[in-house]
PASEBA-1860 file (N, C-alpha, C; in nm, 3 decimals):
! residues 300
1> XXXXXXXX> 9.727/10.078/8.443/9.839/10.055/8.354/9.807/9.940/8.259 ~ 9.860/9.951/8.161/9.809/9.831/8.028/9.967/9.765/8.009 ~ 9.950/9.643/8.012/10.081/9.533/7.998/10.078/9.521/7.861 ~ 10.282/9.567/7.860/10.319/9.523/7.742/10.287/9.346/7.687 ~ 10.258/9.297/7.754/10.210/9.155/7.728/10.020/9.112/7.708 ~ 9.962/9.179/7.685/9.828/9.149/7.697/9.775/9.152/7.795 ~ 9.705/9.046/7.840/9.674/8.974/7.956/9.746/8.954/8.060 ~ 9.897/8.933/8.051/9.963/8.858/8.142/9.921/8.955/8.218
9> XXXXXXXX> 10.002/8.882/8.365/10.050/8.927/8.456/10.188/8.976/8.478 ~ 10.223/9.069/8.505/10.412/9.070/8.481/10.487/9.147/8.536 ~ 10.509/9.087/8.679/10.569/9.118/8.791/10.723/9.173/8.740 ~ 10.763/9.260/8.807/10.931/9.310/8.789/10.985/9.285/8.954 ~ 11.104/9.249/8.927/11.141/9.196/9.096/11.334/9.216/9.068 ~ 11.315/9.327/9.197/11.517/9.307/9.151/11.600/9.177/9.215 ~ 11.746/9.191/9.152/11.818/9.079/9.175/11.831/9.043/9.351 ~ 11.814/9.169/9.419/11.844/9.151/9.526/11.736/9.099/9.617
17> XXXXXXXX> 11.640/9.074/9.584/11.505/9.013/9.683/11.489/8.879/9.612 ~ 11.549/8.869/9.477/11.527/8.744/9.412/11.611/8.630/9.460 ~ 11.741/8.679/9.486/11.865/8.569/9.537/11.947/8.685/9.655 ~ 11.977/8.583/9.740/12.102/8.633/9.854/12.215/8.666/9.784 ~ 12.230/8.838/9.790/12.358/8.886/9.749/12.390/8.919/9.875 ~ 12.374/8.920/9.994/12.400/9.014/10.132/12.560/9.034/10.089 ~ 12.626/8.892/10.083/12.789/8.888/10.085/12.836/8.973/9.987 ~ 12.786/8.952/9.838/12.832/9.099/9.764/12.796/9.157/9.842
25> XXXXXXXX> 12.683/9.240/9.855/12.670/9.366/9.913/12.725/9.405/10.023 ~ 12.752/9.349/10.095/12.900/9.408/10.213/13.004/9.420/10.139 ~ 13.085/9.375/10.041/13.204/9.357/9.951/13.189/9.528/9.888 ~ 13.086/9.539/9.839/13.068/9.657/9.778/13.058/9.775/9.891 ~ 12.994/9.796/9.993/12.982/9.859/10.062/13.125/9.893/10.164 ~ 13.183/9.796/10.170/13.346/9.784/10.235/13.450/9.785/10.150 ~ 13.431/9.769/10.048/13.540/9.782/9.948/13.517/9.807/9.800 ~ 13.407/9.914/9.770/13.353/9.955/9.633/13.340/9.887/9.552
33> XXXXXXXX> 13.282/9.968/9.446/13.222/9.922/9.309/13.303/9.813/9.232 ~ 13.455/9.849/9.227/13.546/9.798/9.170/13.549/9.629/9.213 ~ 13.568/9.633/9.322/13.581/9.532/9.442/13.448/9.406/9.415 ~ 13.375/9.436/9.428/13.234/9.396/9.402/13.178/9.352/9.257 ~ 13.263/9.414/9.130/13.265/9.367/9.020/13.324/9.288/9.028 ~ 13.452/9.290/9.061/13.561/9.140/9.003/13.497/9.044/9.111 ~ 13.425/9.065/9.213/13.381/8.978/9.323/13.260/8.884/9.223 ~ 13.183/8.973/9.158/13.058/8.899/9.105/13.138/8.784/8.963
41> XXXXXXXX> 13.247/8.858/8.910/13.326/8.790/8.753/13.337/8.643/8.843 ~ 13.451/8.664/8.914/13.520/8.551/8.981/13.472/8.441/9.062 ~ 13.270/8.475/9.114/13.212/8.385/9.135/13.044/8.338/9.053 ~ 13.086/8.396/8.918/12.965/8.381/8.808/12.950/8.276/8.834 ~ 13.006/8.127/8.806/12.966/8.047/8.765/12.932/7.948/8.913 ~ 12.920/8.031/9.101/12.879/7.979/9.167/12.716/8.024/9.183 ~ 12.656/7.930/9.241/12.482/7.954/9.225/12.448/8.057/9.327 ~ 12.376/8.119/9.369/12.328/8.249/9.448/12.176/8.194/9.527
49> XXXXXXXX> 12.228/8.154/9.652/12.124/8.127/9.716/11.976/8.183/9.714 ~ 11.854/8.100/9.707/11.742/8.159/9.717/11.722/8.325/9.809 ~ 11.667/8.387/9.758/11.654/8.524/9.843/11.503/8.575/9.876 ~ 11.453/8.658/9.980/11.318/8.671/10.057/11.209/8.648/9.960 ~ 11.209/8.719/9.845/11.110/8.663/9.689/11.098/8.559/9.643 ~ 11.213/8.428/9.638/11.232/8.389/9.557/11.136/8.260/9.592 ~ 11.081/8.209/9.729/10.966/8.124/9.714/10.796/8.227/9.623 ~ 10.815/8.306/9.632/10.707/8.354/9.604/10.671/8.359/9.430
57> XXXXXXXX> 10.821/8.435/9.364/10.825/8.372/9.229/10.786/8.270/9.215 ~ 10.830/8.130/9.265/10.824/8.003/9.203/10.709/7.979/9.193 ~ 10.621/8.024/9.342/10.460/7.978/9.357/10.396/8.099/9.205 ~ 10.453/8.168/9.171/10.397/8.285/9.048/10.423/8.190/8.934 ~ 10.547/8.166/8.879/10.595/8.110/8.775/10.475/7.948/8.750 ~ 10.490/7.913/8.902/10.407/7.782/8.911/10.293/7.779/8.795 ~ 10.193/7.920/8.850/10.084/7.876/8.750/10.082/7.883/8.643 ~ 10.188/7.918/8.567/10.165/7.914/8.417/10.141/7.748/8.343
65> XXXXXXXX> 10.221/7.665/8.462/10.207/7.567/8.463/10.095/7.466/8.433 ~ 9.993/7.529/8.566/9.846/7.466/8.562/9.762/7.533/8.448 ~ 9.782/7.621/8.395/9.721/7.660/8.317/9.745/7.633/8.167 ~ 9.889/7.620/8.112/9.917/7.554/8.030/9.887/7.620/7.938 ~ 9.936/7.608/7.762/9.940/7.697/7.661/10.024/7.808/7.690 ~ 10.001/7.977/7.620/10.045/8.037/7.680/10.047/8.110/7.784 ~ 10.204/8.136/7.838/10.231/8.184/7.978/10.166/8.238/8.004 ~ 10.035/8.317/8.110/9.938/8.400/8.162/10.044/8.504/8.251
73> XXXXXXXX> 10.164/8.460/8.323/10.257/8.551/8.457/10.385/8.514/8.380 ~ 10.417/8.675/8.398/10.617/8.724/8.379/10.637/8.745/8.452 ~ 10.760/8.719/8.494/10.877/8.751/8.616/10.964/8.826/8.504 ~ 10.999/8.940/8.519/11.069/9.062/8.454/11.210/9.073/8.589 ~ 11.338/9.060/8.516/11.441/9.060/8.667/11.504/9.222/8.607 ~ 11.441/9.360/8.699/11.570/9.455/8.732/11.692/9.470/8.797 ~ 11.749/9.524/8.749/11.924/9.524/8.821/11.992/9.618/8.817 ~ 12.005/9.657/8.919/12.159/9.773/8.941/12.318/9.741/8.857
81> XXXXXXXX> 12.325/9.579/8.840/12.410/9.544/8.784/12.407/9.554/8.642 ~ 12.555/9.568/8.605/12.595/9.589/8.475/12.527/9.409/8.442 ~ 12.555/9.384/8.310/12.528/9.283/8.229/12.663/9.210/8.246 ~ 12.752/9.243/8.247/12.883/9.189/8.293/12.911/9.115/8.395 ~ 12.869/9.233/8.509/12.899/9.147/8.644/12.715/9.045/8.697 ~ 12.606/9.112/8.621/12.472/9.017/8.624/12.469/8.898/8.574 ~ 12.601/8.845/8.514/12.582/8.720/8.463/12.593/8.626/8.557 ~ 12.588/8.649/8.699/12.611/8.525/8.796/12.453/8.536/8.851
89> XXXXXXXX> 12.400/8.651/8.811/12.224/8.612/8.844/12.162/8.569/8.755 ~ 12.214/8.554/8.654/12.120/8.496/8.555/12.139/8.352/8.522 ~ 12.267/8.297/8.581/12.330/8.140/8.551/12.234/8.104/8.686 ~ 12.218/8.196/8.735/12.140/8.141/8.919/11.953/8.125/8.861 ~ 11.935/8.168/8.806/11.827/8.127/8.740/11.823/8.043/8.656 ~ 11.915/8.023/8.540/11.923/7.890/8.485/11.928/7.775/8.583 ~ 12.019/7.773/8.683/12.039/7.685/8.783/11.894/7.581/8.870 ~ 11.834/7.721/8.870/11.696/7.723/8.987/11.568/7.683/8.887
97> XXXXXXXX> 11.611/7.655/8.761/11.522/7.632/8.690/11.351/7.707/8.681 ~ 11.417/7.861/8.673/11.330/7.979/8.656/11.304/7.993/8.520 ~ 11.144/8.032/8.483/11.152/8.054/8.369/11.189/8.241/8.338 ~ 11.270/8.271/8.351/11.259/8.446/8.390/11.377/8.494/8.247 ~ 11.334/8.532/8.151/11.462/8.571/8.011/11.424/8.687/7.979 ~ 11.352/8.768/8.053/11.369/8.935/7.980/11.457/9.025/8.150 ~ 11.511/9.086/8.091/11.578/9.170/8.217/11.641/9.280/8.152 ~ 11.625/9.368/8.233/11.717/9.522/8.266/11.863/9.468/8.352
105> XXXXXXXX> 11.979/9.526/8.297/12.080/9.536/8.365/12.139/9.669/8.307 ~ 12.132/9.748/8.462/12.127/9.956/8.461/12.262/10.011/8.527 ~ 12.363/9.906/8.520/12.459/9.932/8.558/12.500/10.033/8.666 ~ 12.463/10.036/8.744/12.456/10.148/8.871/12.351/10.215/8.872 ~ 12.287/10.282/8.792/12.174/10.332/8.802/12.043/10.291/8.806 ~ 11.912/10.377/8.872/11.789/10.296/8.923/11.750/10.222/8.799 ~ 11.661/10.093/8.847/11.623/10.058/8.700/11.475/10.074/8.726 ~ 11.405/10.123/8.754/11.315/10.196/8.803/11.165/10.219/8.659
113> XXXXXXXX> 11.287/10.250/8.604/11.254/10.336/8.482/11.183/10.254/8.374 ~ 11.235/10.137/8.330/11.159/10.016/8.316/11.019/9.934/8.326 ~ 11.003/10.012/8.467/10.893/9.923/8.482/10.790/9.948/8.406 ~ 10.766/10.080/8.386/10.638/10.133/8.295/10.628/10.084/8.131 ~ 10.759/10.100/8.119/10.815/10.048/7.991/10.788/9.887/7.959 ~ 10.806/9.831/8.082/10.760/9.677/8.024/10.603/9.661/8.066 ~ 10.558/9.785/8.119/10.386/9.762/8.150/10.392/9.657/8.270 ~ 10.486/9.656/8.401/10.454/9.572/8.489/10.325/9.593/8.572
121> XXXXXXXX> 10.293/9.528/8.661/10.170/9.540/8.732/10.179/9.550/8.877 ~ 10.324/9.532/8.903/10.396/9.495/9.061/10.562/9.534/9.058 ~ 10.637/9.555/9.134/10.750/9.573/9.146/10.802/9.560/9.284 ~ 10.926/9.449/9.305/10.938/9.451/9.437/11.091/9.477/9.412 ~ 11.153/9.528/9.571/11.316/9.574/9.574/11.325/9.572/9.703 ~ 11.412/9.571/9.750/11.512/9.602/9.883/11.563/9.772/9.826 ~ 11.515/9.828/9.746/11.607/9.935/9.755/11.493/10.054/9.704 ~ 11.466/10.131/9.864/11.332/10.219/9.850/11.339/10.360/9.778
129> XXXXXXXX> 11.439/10.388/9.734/11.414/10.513/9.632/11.346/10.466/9.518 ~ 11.398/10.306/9.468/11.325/10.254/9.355/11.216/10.251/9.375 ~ 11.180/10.211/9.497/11.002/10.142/9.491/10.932/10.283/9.511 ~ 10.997/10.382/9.551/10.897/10.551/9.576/10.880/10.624/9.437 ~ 10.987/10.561/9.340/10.997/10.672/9.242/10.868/10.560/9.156 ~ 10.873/10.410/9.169/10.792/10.346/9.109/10.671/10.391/9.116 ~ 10.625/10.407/9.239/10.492/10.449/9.313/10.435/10.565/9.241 ~ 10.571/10.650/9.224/10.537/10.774/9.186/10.526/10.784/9.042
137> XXXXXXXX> 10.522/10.686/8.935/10.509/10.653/8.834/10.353/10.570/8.805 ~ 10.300/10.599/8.906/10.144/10.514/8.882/10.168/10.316/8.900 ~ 10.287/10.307/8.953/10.275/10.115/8.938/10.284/10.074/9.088 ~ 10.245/9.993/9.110/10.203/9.947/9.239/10.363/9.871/9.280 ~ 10.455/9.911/9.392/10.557/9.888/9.446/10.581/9.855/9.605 ~ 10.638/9.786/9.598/10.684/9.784/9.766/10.853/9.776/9.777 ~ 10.863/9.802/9.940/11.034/9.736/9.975/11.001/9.587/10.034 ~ 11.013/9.463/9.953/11.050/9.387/10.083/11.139/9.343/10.196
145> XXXXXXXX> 11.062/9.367/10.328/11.139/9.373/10.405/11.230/9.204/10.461 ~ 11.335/9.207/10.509/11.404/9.100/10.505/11.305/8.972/10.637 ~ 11.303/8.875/10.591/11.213/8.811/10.694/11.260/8.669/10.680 ~ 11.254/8.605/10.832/11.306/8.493/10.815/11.171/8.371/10.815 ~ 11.120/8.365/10.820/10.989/8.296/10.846/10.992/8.251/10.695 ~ 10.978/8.120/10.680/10.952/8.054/10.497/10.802/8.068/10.480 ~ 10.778/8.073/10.338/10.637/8.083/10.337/10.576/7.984/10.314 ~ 10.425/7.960/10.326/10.349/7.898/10.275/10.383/7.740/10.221
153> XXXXXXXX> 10.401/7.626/10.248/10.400/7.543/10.141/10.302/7.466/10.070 ~ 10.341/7.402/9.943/10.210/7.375/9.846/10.221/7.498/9.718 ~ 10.081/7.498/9.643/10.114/7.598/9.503/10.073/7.695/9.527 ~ 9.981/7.715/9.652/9.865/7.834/9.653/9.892/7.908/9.695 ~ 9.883/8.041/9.592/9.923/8.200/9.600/9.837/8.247/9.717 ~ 9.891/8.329/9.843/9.814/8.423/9.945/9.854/8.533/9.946 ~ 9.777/8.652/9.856/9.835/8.829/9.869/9.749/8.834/9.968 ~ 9.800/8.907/10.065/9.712/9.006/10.151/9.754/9.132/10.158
161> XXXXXXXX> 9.639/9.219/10.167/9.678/9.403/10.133/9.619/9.457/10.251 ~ 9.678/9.572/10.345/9.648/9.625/10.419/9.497/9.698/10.313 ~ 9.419/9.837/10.349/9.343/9.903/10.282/9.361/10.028/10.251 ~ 9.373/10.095/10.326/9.436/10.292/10.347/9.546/10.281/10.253 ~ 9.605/10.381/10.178/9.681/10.445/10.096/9.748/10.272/10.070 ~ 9.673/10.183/10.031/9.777/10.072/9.974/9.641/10.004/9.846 ~ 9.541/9.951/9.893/9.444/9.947/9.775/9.395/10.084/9.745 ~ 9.313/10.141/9.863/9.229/10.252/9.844/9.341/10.382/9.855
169> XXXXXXXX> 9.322/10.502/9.802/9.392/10.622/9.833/9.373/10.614/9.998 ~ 9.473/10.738/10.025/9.502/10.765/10.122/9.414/10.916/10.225 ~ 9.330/10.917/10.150/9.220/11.042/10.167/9.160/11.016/10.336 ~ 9.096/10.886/10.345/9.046/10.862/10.491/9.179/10.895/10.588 ~ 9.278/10.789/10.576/9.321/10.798/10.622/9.420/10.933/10.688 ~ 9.410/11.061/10.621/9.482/11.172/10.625/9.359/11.211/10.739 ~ 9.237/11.224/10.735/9.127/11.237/10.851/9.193/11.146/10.942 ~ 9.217/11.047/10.948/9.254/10.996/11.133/9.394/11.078/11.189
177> XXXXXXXX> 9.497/11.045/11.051/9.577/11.113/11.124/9.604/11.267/11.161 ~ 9.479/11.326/11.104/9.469/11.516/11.116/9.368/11.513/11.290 ~ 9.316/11.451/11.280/9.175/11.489/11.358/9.120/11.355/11.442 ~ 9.201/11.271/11.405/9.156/11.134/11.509/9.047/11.059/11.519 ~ 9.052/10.943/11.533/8.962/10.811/11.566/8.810/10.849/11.530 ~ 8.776/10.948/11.643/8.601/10.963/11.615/8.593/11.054/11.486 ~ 8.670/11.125/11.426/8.657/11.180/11.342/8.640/11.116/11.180 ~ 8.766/11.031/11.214/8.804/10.898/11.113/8.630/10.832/11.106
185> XXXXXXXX> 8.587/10.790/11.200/8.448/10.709/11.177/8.340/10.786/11.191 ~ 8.306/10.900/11.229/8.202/10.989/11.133/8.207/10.988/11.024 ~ 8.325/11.072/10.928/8.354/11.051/10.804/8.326/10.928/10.719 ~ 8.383/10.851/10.788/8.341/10.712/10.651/8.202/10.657/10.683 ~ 8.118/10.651/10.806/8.022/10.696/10.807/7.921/10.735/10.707 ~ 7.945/10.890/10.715/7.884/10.983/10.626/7.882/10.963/10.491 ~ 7.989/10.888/10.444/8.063/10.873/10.324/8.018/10.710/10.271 ~ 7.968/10.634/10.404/7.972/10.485/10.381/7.934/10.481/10.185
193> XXXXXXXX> 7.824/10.561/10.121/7.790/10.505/9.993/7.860/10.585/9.870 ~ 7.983/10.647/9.930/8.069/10.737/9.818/8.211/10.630/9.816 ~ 8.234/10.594/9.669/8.375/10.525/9.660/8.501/10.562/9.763 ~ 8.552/10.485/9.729/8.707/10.591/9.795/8.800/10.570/9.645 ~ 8.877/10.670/9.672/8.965/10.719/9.513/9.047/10.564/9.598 ~ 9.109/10.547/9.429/9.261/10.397/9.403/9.324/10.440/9.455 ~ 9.443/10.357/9.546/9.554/10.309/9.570/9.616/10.259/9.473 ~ 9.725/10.301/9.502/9.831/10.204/9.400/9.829/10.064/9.409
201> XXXXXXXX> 9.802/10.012/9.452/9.756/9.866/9.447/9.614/9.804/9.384 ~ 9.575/9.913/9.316/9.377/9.831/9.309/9.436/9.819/9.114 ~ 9.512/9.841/9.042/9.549/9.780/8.924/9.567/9.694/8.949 ~ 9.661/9.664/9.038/9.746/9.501/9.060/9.653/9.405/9.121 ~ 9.546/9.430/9.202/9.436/9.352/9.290/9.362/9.318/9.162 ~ 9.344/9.413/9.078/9.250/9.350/8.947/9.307/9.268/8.838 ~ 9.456/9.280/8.834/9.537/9.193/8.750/9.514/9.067/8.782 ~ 9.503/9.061/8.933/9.521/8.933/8.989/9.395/8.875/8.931
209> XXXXXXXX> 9.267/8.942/9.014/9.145/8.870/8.964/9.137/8.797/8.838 ~ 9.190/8.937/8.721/9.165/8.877/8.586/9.204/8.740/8.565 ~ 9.333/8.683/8.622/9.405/8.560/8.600/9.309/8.516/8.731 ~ 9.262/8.550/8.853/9.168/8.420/8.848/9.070/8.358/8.860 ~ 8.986/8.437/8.707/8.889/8.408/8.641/8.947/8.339/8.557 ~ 9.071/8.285/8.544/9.123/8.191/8.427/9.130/8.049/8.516 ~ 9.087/8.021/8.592/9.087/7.903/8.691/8.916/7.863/8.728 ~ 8.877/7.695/8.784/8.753/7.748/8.813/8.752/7.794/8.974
217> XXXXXXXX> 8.661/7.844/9.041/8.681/7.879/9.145/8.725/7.808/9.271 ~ 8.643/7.643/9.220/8.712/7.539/9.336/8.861/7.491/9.361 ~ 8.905/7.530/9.177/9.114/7.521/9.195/9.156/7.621/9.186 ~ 9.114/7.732/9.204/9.218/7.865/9.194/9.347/7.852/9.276 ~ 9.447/7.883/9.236/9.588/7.862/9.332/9.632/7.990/9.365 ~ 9.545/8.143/9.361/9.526/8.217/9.388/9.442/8.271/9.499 ~ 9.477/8.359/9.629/9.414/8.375/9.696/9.391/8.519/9.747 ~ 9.342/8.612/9.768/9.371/8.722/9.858/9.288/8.781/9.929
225> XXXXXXXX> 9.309/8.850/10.027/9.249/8.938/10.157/9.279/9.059/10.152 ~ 9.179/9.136/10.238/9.241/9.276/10.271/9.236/9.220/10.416 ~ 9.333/9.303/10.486/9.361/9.287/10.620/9.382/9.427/10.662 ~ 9.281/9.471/10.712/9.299/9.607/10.815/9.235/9.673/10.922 ~ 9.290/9.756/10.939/9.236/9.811/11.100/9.118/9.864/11.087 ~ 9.034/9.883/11.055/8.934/9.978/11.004/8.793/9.829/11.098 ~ 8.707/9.879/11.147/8.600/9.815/11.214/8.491/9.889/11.168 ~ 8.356/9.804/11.220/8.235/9.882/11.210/8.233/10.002/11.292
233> XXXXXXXX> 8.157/10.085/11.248/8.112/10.114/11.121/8.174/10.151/10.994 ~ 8.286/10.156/10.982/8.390/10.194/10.873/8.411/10.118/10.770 ~ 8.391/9.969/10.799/8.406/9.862/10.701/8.293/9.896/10.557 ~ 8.198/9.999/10.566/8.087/9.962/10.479/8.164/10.041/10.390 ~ 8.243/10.132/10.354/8.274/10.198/10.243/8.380/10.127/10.172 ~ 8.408/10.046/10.239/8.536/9.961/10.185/8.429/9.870/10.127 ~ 8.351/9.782/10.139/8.250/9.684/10.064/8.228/9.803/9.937 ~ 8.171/9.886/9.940/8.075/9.949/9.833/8.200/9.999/9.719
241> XXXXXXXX> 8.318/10.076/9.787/8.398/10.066/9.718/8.494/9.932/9.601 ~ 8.472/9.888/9.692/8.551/9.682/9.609/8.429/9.663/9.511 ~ 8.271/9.674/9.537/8.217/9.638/9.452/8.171/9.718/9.350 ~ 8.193/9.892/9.375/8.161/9.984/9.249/8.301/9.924/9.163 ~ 8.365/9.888/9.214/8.577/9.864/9.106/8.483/9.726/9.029 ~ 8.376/9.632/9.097/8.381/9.508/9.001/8.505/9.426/9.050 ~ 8.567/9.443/9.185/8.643/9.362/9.208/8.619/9.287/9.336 ~ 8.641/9.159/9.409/8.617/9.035/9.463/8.736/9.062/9.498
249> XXXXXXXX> 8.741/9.029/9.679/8.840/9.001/9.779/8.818/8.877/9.848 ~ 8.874/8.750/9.799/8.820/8.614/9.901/8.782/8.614/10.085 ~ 8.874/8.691/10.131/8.861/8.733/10.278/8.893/8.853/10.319 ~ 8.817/8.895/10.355/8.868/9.031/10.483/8.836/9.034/10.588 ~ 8.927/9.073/10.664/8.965/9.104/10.834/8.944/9.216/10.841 ~ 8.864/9.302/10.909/8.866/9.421/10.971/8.895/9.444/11.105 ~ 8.994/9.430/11.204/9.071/9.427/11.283/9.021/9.527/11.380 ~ 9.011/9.629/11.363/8.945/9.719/11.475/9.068/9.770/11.577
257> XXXXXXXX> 9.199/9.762/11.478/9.305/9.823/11.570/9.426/9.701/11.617 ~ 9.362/9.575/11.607/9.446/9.501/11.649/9.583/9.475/11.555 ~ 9.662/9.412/11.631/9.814/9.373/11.550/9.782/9.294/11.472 ~ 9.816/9.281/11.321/9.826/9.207/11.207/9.870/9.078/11.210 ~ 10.005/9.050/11.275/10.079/8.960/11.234/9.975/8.823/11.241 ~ 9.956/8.802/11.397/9.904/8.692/11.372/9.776/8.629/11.263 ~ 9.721/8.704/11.226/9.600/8.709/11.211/9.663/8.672/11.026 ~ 9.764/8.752/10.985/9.846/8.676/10.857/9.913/8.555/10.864
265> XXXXXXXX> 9.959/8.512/10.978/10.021/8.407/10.974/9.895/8.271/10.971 ~ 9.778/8.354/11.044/9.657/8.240/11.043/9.587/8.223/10.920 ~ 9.596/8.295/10.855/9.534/8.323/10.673/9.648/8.230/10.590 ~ 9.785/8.254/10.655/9.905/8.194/10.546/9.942/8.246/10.451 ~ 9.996/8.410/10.450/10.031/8.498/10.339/10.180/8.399/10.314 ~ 10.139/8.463/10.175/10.290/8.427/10.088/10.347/8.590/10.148 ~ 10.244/8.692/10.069/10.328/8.834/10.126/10.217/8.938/10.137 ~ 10.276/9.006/10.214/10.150/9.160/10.312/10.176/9.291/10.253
273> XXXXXXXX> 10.112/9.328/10.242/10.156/9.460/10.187/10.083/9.579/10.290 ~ 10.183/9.674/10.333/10.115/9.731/10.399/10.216/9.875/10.371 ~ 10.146/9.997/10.383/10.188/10.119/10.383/10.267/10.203/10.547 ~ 10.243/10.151/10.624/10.284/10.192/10.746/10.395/10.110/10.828 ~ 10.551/10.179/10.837/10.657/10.087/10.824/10.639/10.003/10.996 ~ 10.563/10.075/11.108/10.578/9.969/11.217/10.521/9.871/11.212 ~ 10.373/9.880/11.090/10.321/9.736/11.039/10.383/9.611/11.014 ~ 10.446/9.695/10.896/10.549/9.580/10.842/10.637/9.514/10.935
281> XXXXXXXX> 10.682/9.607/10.941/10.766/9.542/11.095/10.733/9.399/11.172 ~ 10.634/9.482/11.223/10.563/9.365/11.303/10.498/9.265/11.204 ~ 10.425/9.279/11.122/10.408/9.171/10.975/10.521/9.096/10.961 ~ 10.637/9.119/10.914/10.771/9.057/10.888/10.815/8.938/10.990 ~ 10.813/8.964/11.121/10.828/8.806/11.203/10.714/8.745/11.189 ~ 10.640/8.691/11.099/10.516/8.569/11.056/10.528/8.586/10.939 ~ 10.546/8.627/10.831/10.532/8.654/10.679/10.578/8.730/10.560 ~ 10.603/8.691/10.511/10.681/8.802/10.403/10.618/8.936/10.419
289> XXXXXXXX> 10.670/9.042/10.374/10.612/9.131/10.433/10.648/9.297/10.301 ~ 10.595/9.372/10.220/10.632/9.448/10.160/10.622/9.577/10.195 ~ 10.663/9.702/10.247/10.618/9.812/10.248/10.642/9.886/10.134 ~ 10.499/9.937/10.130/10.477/10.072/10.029/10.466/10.196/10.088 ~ 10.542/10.275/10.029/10.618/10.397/10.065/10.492/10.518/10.043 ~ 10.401/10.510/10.031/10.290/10.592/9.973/10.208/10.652/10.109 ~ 10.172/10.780/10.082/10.035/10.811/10.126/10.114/10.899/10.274 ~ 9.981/10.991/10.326/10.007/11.025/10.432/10.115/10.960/10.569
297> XXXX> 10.083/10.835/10.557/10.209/10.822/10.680/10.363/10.811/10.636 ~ 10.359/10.820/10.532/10.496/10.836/10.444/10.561/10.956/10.437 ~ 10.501/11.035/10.444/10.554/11.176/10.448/10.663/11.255/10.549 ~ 10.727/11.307/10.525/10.877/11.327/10.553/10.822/11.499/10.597
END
């Protein structure tokens, strides 16, 4: 995908992962649309607590900072909300001293639609028809899931990406789950010196890079890993693949089956991205945590 902004980087993130609406959103859910509008009029001008994203923005917004001149990262805010009743998320950003002034407000409907339109590179939501139809639009999406664990402190950005249908397509992975384990590692095996087709995530893994080659390597405030299950002998197609793309992963874990969490919480993700929802799951008590709705284990 090519950003309406050049170079930047330019994340889209809805209102609801950005700030704590939970309390609207019970208001609306217990007492409708109606209910929930005059709820948002009548408390515009109170501030809207930080929400599961909203350390992660700041550490995003941060670097435009260190880098100085112009902005390199957008924060783009989508919304279900009208412009009417969105004016208490947007005084909550004035408040929080965000730099964030372009936004969609879709008044009930997905804002989904947008993202391609502003050329984002990422999209995060609490609300997974958006992030599937995103997916299904070629842009790299997740749900984040609700997590109480704070992230990271200090400036330094930590993505970590599972590998199967989240960087790389989901092709291997449809072999483990058709035909199983030894089958899974013959194949990649056999395959160790053939690419593996993109994931919806290997635009956004290269966005990142690009911005940080704008740093020198000893201050980058950027960091990322792949973290996945995949062991020797399987790991070699994942190397040959990262380096036919021309793209650099600071660390990878190849796990060999084991549980994630800790092993993110020992790296220090800001946020995980992973395609398989008991992952996340278990990801989510240590770290922010996003699922992407894509690929063979997604399927209904």
């Amino acid at each position: 995908m090519t950003s309406r902004f050049g170079d930047k980087l330019v994340i889209a993130i809805s209102s609801r992962v950005l700030f704590d609406l939970s309390e609207s959103d019970r208001i609306f859910r217990e007492e409708g649309l109606a209910a929930y509008a005059q709820h948002q009029i009548d408390h515009e001008n109170e501030v809207l607590a930080p929400g599961d994203a909203f350390p992660l923005v700041e550490k995003l917004l941060r670097i435009n900072e260190k880098l100085g001149g112009e902005p390199r990262v957008e924060v783009i805010l989508l919304s279900r909300n009208s412009a009417d009743t969105g004016l208490r998320v947007f005084n909550s950003i004035e408040h929080h001293g965000l730099n964030i002034t372009r936004a969609a407000f879709c008044g009930g409907t997905s804002p989904y639609r947008y993202v391609s339109a502003f050329g984002c590179h990422l999209f995060l939501s609490n609300h997974a028809t958006d992030v599937r139809s995103a997916l299904d639009h070629g842009v790299a999406a997740a749900t984040l899931l609700p997590s109480s664990k704070k992230q990271s402190e200090g400036d330094e950005l930590r993505f970590a990406f599972d590998g199967d249908a989240v960087i790389f397509s989901d092709e291997a992975e449809k072999i483990y789950k058709t035909k199983g384990l030894e089958a899974f590692t013959l194949s990649e095996k056999a395959a160790a010196r053939q690419p593996l087709n993109a994931g919806p995530f290997k635009n956004f893994l290269a966005a990142l890079q690009t911005l940080q080659a704008e740093f020198n390597p000893n201050e980058c405030p950027i960091r990322t890993a792949l973290v996945t299950a995949r062991s020797a002998p399987a790991h070699e197609r994942v190397v040959m693949t990262l380096r036919s793309w021309n793209i650099r992963i600071d660390e990878s874990l190849f796990l060999g089956g084991l549980p994630k969490g800790e092993f993110l919480k020992a790296y220090g993700a800001d946020v995980f991205f992973d395609d398989q929802q008991q992952h996340c799951e278990s990801a989510s008590s240590h770290v922010a945590t996003g699922h992407v709705p894509h690929g063979v284990a997604n399927e209904y």
